[in-house]
Steps between C-alpha positions, in 0.01 A plus 500: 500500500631815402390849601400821257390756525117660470456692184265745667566559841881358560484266734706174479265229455550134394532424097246205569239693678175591317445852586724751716357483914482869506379649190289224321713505139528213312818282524510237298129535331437271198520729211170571334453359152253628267289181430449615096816545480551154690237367192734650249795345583342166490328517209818638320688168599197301387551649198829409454421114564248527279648644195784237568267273471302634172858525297551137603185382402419357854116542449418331849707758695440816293144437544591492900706754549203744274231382760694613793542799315153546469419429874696807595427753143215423350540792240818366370500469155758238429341239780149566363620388169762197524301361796229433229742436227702242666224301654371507102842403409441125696122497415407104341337484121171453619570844707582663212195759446491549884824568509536788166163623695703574794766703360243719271316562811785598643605791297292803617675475857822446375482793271370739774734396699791589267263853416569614877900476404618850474812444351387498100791328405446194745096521403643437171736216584234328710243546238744309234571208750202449568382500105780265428468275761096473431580435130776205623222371741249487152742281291595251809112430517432523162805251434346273784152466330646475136759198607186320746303533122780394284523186734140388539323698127323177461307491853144666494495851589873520444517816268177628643688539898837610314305773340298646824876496654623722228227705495531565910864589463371730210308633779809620718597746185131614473557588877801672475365720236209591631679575909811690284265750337303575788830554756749659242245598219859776428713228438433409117840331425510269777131431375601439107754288652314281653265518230744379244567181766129433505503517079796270546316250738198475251707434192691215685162331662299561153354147468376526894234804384175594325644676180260769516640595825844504401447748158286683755781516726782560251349783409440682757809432663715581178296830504570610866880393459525739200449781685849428688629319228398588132666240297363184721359250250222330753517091421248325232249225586712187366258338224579153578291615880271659264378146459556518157443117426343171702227719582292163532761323701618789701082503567484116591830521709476840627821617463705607149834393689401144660686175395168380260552831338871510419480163354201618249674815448827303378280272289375803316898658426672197426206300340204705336697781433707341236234412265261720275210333636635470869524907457176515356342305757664722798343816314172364481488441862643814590186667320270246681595405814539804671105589488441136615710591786346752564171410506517191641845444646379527872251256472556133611333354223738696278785348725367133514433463122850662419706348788518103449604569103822717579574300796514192279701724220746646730556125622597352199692843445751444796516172482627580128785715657301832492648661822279675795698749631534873480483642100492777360344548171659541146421751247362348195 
């Protein structure tokens, strides 16, 4: 035990005791910490783990370390987003939709969050990670429903689930869109950029949408984008998703890219379209079958009459050597 001495009134008083016996000051008083700035601190090394964690691809403890974040900010941009983002990241194929809801959903919060920045320069910076990392977070689950489709085409339902997936992750752009225009409705480039991903998204996932929709979207996207960037050339509905052949079979099988399809769609190429008359006939049904289709393509009876003849045909066709996989068509 040593002794010192009392700040206020003098007196020698012992370096252990609490207060000084004469005058009441405080000796060896715990020193008061501000409790947000206690908060800060902590979330600041949360941060750190977690952003580890992110550029190492540990999903499981990213996710962790955002959720603790959370707990203690609530308004902080970065753990509103990747807490989503990462639990997306490890979501199953049949959670696919759920999942791509999640993060859309997501997006108003996370860009108010990033609106109450007042640096403009790190609004900006957020803003881009968090476009970047939503357009990564579209192609994993886009990839994950394409691959689960490419794997089981042939089971029922296959291409109809693998299109509602695409069409939810379609959803987390629609989001974005519509939450970036109401909270920055000044910041037109970062808008046309994002933009130009969406246009991008669309032309890669063509065969997974209603072609009406994409023109539809194509255009107005390519004319919003042109107002930042005049010489963008907006992409082109691809005429082979234009359905533009097997309208019967793509009506009976419900799909123009299933394996029935591609084996038919070879058949035509390599086999009909060598011959005057094989030509000939594929023109003829162009003119006609379409109208069928489309006046009696939904019904069963149209299905049932139409669906034991090509799967007979298609049959004999692979067990001839005529391949089912993936094609793309040939000009002729």
């Amino acid at each position: 035990m040593a002794l010192i001495t009392c700040p206020e009134c003098g007196r020698q008083v012992s370096d252990r005791a609490a207060s000084c016996p004469d005058c009441g000051c405080p000796i060896n008083a715990a020193p008061i910490v501000n409790p947000q700035v206690a908060i800060e601190k902590e979330v600041e090394k949360l941060l750190i783990l977690a952003r580890r964690a992110r550029e190492g691809s540990d999903s499981k403890n990213a996710k962790k370390y955002y959720d603790q974040i959370l707990d203690k900010d609530p308004g902080n941009w970065e753990a509103i987003f990747y807490s989503v983002y990462f639990e997306a990241s490890e979501c199953k194929i049949r959670d696919i939709g759920s999942a791509a809801n999640s993060v859309a959903n997501c997006m108003f919060s996370t860009y108010s969050a990033i609106s109450d920045l007042t640096d403009a320069q790190e609004q900006d910076q957020a803003i881009e990670t968090v476009n970047s990392s939503a357009t990564l977070i579209g192609a994993m689950l886009v990839n994950g429903a394409v691959n689960h489709y490419n794997q089981f085409s042939t089971t029922n339902n296959a291409f109809s689930e693998c299109v509602n997936r695409v069409v939810c992750v379609n959803g987390i752009y629609t989001e974005i869109e519509s939450c970036f225009k109401k909270v920055f409705p000044n910041k037109k480039k970062m808008l046309a950029d994002f933009q130009k991903r969406w246009a991008s998204f669309l032309s890669n996932n063509q065969r997974w949408f209603n072609n009406t929709y994409l023109s539809n979207m194509y255009t107005r996207l390519g004319s919003e984008i042109r107002t930042i960037y005049t010489d963008y050339q907006a992409p082109v509905v691809s005429q082979t998703t234009a359905a533009g052949g097997c309208y019967v079979a793509t009506a009976v099988y419900g799909s123009y890219d299933c394996p029935q399809v591609w084996t038919l769609r070879r058949f035509r190429d390599f086999t009909l379209a060598k011959t005057w008359f094989g030509r000939a006939f594929i023109r003829t049904y162009y003119a006609i079958s379409p109208t069928l289709v489309k006046w009696f393509g939904k019904t069963a009876w149209f299905k049932g009459m139409w669906k034991p003849t090509l799967d007979k045909m298609v049959a004999k066709l692979q067990k001839d050597g005529v391949e089912a996989t993936p094609y793309n068509d040939r000009n002729w």
